[in-house]
C-alpha positions in Angstrom: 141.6 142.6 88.3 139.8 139.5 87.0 141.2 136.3 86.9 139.9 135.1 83.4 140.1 136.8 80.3 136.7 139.0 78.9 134.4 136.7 77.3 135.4 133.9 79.5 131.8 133.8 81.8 129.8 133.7 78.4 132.2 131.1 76.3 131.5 129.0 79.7 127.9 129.4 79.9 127.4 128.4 76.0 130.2 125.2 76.6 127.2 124.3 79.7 124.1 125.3 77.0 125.9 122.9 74.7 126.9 120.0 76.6 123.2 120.0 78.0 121.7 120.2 74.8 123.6 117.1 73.6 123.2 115.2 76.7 119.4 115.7 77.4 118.7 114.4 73.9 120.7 111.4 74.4 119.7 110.7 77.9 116.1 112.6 78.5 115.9 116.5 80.4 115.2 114.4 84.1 117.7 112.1 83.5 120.6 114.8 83.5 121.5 116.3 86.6 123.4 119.7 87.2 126.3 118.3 89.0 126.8 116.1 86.4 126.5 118.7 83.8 128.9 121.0 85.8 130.8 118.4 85.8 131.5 117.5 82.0 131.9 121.4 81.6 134.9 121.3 84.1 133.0 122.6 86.8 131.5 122.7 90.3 128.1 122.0 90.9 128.5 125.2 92.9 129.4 127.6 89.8 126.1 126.5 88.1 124.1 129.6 89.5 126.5 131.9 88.4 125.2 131.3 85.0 121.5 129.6 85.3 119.0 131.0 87.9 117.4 127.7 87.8 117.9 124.7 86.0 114.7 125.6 84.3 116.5 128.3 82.6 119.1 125.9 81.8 116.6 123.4 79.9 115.0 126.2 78.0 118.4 127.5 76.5 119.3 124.1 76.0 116.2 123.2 74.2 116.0 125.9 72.1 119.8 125.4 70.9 119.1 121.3 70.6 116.7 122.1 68.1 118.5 124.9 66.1 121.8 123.4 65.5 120.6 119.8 65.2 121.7 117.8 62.7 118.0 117.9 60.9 117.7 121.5 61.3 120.6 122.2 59.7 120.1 120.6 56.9 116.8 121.9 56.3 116.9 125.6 57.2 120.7 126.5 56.9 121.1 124.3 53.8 120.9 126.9 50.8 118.0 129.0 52.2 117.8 131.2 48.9 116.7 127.9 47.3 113.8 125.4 47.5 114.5 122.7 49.5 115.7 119.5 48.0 113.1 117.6 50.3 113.9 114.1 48.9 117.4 114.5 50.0 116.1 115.7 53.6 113.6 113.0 53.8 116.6 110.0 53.3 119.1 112.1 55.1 116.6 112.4 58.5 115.5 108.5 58.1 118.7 107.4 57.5 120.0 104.9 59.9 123.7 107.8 60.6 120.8 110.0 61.7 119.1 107.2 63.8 121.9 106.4 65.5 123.1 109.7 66.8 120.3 110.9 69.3 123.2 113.4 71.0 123.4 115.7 67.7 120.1 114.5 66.1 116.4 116.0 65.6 115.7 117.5 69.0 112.1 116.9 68.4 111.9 112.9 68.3 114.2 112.8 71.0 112.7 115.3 73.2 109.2 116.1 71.9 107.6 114.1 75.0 109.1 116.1 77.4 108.9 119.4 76.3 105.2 119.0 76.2 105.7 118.8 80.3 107.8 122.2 80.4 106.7 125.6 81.6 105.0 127.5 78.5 107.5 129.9 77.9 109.7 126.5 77.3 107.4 125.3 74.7 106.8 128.5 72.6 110.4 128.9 72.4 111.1 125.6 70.7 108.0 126.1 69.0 109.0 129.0 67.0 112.2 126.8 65.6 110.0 124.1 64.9 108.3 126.8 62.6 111.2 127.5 61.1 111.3 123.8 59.9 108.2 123.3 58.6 108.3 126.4 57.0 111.7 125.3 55.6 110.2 122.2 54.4 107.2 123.7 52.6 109.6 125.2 50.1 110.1 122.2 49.0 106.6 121.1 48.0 105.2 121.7 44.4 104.8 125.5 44.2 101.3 125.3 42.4 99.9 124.4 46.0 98.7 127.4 47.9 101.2 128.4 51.0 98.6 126.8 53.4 98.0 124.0 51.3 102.3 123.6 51.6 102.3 124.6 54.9 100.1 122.0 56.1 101.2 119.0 54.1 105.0 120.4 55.4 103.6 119.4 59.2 101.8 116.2 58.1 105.3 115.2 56.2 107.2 116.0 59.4 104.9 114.0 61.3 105.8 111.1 59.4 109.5 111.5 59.8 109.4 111.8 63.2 107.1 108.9 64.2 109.1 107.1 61.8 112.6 107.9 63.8 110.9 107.6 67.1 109.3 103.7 66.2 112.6 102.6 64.3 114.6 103.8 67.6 112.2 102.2 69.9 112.7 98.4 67.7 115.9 96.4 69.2 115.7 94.4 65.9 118.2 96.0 63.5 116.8 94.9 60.3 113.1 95.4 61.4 114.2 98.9 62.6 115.5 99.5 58.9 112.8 98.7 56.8 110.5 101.1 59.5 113.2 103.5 57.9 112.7 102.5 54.7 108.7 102.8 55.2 108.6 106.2 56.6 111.0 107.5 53.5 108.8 106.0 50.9 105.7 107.0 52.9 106.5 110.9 53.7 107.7 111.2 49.7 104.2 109.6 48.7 102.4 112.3 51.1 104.6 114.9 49.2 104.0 113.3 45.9 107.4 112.1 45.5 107.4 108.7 45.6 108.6 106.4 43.2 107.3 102.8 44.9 103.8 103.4 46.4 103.3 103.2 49.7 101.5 100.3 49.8 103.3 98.2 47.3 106.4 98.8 49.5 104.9 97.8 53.0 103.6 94.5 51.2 106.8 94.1 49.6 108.3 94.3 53.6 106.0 91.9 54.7 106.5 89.0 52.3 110.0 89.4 53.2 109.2 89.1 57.1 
C-alpha cells in the first residue's frame, strides 16, 4: 500500500517546477542548485530523480512555466482574450517599477532571456512558442487597419522595447535614474505603437534637463 495519497508524486513534482521557476528568475538557471531546490520543496537532494531525469529536464519545465504564469504573461494573454488588448495598460503595468522589482514572479524573458539562448534547443523552442503567444497577444492591440504582419512585427519591436527597458532600469543602482529609464521605455514603446501622448524625444530632453 502506498504511503502518500494518489496525486501526491505529481502535486510534488509541480511544488519543485514552481519553486524553480521562481527562483531561477530571481537568482539565474546556474546559480540554483538541486539540493537547494530539493531543499525549499521539503526534500532530499536524493528524491530529485524520482521526478527529473536530469536537471535539464528540470530547467525546461521550469522555463516553460516561468514564462506562462509570469506576471507579464498573464496579463497579456489571460487578461480578457475575447477582447483586444488594452496595450497602454500593459505597457505601464510591465514598466512599472511593482513589476521591476519582483524578478521571482516577473517577465521570464528579461530575467532569463540570456540564458535560455545557452540551453539545449528543445529548451529554446519550448519557451519560444509562449513567447509567441505574447506577441501575438500584443498584436491585438495594435490599430486593426495594419495588416496582421504589419501587427505582428511592430508587436515584437514593441516587446523589444519593454524588455530592454526592464533589463537597463534593473541593471541602474540609482533609483530615480532607474525610473525615468521606466518612464522612457513607456513613452517610447506607446510612440512605436502610435500611442503616445509626449513624443519620444520631447520626453528624453525633458529627462535630461532635469539630470
Amino acid at each position: 500500500m502506498s504511503r502518500y495519497e494518489k496525486g501526491h508524486k505529481a502535486d510534488t513534482h509541480r511544488r519543485v517546477v514552481e519553486i524553480a521557476a521562481q527562483r531561477f528568475r530571481a537568482e539565474g538557471v546556474d546559480g540554483v542548485g538541486v539540493a537547494s531546490l530539493m531543499a525549499d520543496a521539503g526534500l532530499t537532494h536524493g528524491g530529485f530523480y524520482a521526478h527529473f531525469a536530469s536537471k535539464e529536464a528540470l530547467v525546461k519545465e521550469a522555463l516553460i512555466l516561468a514564462l506562462s504564469s509570469s506576471s507579464a504573461y498573464a496579463k497579456g494573454v489571460t487578461a480578457d482574450p475575447a477582447s483586444p488588448l488594452d496595450l497602454r495598460a500593459y505597457v505601464d503595468f510591465y514598466l512599472s517599477p511593482a513589476h521591476r522589482d519582483k524578478p521571482a514572479t516577473s517577465c521570464a524573458m528579461a530575467a532569463l532571456a540570456p540564458e535560455v539562448t545557452r540551453r539545449p534547443k528543445a529548451t529554446r523552442a519550448a519557451f519560444g512558442k509562449e513567447l509567441q503567444r505574447l506577441i501575438a497577444r500584443i498584436s491585438t492591440g495594435l490599430p486593426e487597419k495594419l495588416s496582421p504582419e504589419h501587427r505582428l512585427g511592430l508587436a515584437y519591436g514593441i516587446f523589444a522595447q519593454l524588455m530592454g527597458s526592464l533589463q537597463l532600469a534593473r541593471v541602474i543602482a540609482d533609483k530615480a535614474l532607474s525610473d525615468q529609464v521606466l518612464a522612457l521605455g513607456r513613452n517610447n514603446a506607446l510612440a512605436f505603437a502610435g500611442l503616445a501622448q509626449q513624443p519620444a524625444g520631447e520626453k528624453a530632453a525633458a529627462v535630461s534637463k532635469k539630470r
